[in-house]
C-alpha positions in Angstrom: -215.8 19.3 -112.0 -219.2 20.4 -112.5 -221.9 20.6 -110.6 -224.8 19.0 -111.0 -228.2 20.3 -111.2 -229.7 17.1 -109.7 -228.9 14.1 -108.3 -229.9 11.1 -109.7 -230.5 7.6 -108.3 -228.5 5.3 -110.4 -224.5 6.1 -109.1 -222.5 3.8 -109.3 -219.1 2.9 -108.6 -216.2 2.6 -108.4 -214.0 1.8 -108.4 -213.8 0.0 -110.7 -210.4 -2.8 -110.9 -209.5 -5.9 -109.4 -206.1 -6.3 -109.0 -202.7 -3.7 -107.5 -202.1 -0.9 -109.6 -198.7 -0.8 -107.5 -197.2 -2.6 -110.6 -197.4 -0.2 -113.2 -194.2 -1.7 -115.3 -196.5 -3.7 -118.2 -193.6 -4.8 -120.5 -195.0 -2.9 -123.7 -192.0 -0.7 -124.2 -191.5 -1.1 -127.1 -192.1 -0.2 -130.5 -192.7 -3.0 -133.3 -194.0 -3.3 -136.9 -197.4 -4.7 -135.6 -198.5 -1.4 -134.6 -197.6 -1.7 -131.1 -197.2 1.9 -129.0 -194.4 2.6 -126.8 -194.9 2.3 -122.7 -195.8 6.3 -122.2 -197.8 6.6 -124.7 -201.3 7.5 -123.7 -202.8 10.4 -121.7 -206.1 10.8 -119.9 -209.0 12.8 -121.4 -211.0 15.3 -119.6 -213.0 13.7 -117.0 -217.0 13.3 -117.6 -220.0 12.3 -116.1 -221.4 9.2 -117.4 -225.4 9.3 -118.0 -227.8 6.6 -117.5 -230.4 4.8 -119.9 -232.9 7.6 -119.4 -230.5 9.9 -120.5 -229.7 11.8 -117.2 -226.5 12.5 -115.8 -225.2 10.4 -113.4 -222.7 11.4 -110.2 -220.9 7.8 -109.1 -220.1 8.0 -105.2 -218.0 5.7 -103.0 -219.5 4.5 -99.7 -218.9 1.3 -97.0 -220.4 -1.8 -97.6 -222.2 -4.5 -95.0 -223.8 -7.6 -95.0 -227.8 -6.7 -94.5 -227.9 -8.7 -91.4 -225.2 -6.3 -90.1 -228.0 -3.6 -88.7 -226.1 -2.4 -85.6 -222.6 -2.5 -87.4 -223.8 -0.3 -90.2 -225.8 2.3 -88.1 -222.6 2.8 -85.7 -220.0 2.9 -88.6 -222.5 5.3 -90.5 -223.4 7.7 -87.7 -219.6 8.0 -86.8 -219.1 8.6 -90.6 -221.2 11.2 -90.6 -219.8 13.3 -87.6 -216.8 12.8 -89.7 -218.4 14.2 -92.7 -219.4 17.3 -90.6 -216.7 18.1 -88.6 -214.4 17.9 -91.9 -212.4 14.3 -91.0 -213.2 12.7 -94.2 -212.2 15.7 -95.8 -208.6 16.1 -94.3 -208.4 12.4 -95.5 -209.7 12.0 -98.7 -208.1 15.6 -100.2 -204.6 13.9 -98.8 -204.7 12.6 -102.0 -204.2 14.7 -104.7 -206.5 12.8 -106.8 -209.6 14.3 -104.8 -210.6 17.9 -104.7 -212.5 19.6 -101.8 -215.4 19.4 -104.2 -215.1 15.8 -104.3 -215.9 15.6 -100.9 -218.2 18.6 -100.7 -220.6 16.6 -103.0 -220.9 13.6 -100.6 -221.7 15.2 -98.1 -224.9 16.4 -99.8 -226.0 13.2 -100.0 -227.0 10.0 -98.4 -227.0 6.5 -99.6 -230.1 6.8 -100.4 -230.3 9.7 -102.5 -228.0 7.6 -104.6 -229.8 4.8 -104.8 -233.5 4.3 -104.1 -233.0 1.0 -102.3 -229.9 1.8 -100.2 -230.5 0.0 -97.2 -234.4 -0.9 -97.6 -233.3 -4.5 -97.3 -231.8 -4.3 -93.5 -232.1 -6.6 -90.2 -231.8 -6.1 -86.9 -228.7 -6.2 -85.8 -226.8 -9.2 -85.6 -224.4 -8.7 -82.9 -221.4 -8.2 -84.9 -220.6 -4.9 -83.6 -220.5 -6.1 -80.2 -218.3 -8.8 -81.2 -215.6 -6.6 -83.3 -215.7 -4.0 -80.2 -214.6 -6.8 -78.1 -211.7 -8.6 -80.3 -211.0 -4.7 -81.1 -209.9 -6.2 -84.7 -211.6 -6.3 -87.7 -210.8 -7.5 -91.5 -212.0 -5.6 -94.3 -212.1 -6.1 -98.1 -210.2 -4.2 -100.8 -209.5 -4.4 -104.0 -206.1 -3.3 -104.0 -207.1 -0.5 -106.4 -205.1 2.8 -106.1 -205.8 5.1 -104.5 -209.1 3.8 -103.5 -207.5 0.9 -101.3 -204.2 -1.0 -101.5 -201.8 -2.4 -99.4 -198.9 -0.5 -99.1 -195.0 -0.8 -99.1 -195.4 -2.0 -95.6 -198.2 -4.7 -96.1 -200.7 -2.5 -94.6 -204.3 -1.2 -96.0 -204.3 2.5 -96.9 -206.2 4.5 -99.5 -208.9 6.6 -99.4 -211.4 4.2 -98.6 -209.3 2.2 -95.6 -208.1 5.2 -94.0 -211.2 6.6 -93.6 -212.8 3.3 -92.2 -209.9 3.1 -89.7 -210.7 6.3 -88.5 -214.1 5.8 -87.9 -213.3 2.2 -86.6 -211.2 3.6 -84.0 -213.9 5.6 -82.4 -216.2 2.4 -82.4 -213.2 0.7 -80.1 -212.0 -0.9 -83.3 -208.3 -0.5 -83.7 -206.7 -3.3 -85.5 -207.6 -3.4 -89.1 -206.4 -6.2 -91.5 -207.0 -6.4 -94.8 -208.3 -9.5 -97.0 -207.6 -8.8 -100.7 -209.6 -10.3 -103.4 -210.5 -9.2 -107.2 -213.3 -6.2 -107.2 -216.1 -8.3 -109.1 -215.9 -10.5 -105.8 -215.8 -7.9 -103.0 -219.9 -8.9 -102.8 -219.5 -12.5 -102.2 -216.4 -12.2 -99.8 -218.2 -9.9 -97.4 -221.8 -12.5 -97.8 -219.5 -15.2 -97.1 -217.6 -14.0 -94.5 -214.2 -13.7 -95.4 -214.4 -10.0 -93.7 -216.6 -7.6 -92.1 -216.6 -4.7 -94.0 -215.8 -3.6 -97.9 -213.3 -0.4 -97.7 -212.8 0.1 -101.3 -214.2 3.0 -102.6 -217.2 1.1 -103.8 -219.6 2.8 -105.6 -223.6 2.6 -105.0 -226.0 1.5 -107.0 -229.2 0.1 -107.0 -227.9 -3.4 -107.8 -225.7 -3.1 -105.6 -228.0 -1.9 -102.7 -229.8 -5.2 -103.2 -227.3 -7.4 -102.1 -225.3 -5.4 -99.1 -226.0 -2.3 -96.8 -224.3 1.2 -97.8 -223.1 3.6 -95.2 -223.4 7.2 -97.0 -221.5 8.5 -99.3 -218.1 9.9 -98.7 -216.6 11.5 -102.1 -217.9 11.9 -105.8 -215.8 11.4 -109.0 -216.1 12.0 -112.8 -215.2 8.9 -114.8 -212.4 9.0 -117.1 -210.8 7.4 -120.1 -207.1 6.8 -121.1 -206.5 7.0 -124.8 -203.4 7.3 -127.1 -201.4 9.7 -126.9 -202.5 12.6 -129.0 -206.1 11.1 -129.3 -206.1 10.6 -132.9 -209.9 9.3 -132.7 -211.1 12.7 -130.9 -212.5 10.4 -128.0 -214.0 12.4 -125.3 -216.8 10.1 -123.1 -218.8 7.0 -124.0 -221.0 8.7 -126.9 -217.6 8.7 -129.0 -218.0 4.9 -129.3 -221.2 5.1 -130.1 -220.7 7.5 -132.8 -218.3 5.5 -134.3 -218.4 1.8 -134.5 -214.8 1.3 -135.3 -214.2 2.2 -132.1 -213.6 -0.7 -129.2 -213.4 0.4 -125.6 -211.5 -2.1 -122.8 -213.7 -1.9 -119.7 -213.0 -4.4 -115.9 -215.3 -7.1 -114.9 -217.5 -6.3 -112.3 -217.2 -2.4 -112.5 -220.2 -0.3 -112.9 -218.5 0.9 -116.2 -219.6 -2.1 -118.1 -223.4 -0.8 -117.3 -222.5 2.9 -117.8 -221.1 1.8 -121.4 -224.3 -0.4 -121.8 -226.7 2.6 -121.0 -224.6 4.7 -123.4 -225.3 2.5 -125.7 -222.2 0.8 -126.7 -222.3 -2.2 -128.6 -221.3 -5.3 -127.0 -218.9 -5.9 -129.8 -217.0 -2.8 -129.2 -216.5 -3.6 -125.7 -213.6 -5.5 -124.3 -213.8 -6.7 -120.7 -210.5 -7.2 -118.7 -209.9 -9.3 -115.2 -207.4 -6.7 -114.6 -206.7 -3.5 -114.9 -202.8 -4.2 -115.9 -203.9 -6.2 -119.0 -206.5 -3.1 -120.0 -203.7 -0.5 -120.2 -201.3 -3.2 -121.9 -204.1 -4.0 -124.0 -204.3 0.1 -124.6 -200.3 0.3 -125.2 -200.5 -2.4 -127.8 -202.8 -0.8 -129.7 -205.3 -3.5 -129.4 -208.0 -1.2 -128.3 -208.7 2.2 -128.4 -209.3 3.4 -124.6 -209.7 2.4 -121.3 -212.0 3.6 -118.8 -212.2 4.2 -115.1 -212.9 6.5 -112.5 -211.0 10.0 -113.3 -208.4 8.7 -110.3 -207.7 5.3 -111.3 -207.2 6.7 -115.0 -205.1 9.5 -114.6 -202.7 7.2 -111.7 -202.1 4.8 -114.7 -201.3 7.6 -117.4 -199.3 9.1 -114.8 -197.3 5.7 -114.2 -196.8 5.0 -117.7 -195.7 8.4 -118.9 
């Protein structure tokens, strides 16, 4: 991927989905006289950086999430984070997937939350005790989105992905060492973690400013291109989000609660060419069918799907 020449302070995530990815068999096999593609059928563009409403290029990063009251939590998990970051942890772990480069990692570890977004962690309290009382139950839950390869729950019914792996890691080095995993749809990661339903958000989520308002970020640990999945072939020459603009005939299926609904907003997409999906299954069926003319994700999520479909 590129590099940048700057960094600007609108990232965003993720990640991007809300429901498994694990179940990749969307019964669109078939061909028909409505125009409908065959299962296989699409491949992934070249990944791009999205740019925001001012027109500068934007670099989405993934980090931890934590309730604002959650001081002495988030400063623990980020300090151990960042030893990580330096002595090349979160780089054995994240480039264990192939869909992460070195360079991937190398970019987070430029940055900080707030170098990402303006806001990252202005709106923090003293700590709460939390940490203190994870240490001594030496268990935690944390959120995912079940979003390959950002976090899922595997064959075994256990968290892994980038993201939980990761937060395991530096977990165990806070005296944390059993990690459950509380699975809920990505538009609701937010409110699960306010209201309690876990501790921590390990899902790759991206930050943003918006984002930054409501929860704590620990600092970034990898940066990914976005990416879009079209037919196969790309008969409509798509190649990022100014393709839609430039043609109106054009309608592009994006996921609820994913900072790709705002990244196609600041391109300037018309809401009438944008479809937005609950789930990333019925995107990609949706994309099969023929019923619109990409789908878009982070460069991981997209090429796992084209990859599962081909």
């Amino acid at each position: 991927m590129a590099a940048l020449a700057m960094f600007v302070a609108a990232c965003g995530d993720d990640d991007d989905t809300d429901t498994s990815t694990d179940d990749t068999s969307a019964d669109t096999d078939t061909d028909s006289d409505d125009g409908e593609q065959a299962s296989g059928s699409i491949e992934a563009v070249e990944p791009f950086f999205p740019v925001d409403a001012e027109g500068n290029e934007v670099l989405p990063c993934g980090g931890y999430g934590f309730r604002l009251e959650d001081g002495d939590f988030y400063e623990a998990f980020n300090e151990q984070l960042n030893a990580f970051r330096e002595d090349g942890t979160t780089m054995d772990i994240i480039t264990g997937y192939e869909d992460f480069s070195e360079a991937d990692v190398e970019k987070a570890n430029e940055l900080s939350a707030s170098d990402i977004a303006s806001n990252a962690n202005a709106g923090m309290e003293s700590g709460s005790g939390t940490l203190a009382e994870l240490q001594e139950a030496g268990s935690i839950t944390i959120g995912i989105a079940n979003e390959v390869p950002f976090g899922f729950t595997g064959e075994d019914g256990e968290a892994t992905g980038i993201a939980p792996d990761v937060a395991k890691a530096v977990l165990a080095e806070l005296g944390i060492t059993e990690v459950e995993a509380n699975v809920v749809e990505f538009g609701q990661l937010i409110g699960g973690l306010q209201a309690g339903q876990y501790d921590l958000i390990a899902a790759g989520m991206y930050i943003n400013e918006e984002r930054a308002e409501q929860i704590l970020f620990s600092d970034p640990d990898y940066c990914i291109a976005e990416g879009l999945a079209v037919p196969a072939g790309n008969p409509e020459g798509i190649v990022d989000y100014n393709s839609f603009v430039d043609n109106p005939d054009l309608t592009l299926a994006v996921a609820t609660g994913t900072v790709e609904v705002g990244y196609a907003e600041d391109a300037g997409i018309p809401d009438d060419q944008l479809q937005v999906f609950a789930d990333i299954d019925s995107m990609y069926a949706a994309l099969e069918a023929g019923e619109v003319d990409a789908v878009t994700g982070t460069a991981a999520t997209v090429q796992r799907q084209v990859d599962a479909r081909s």
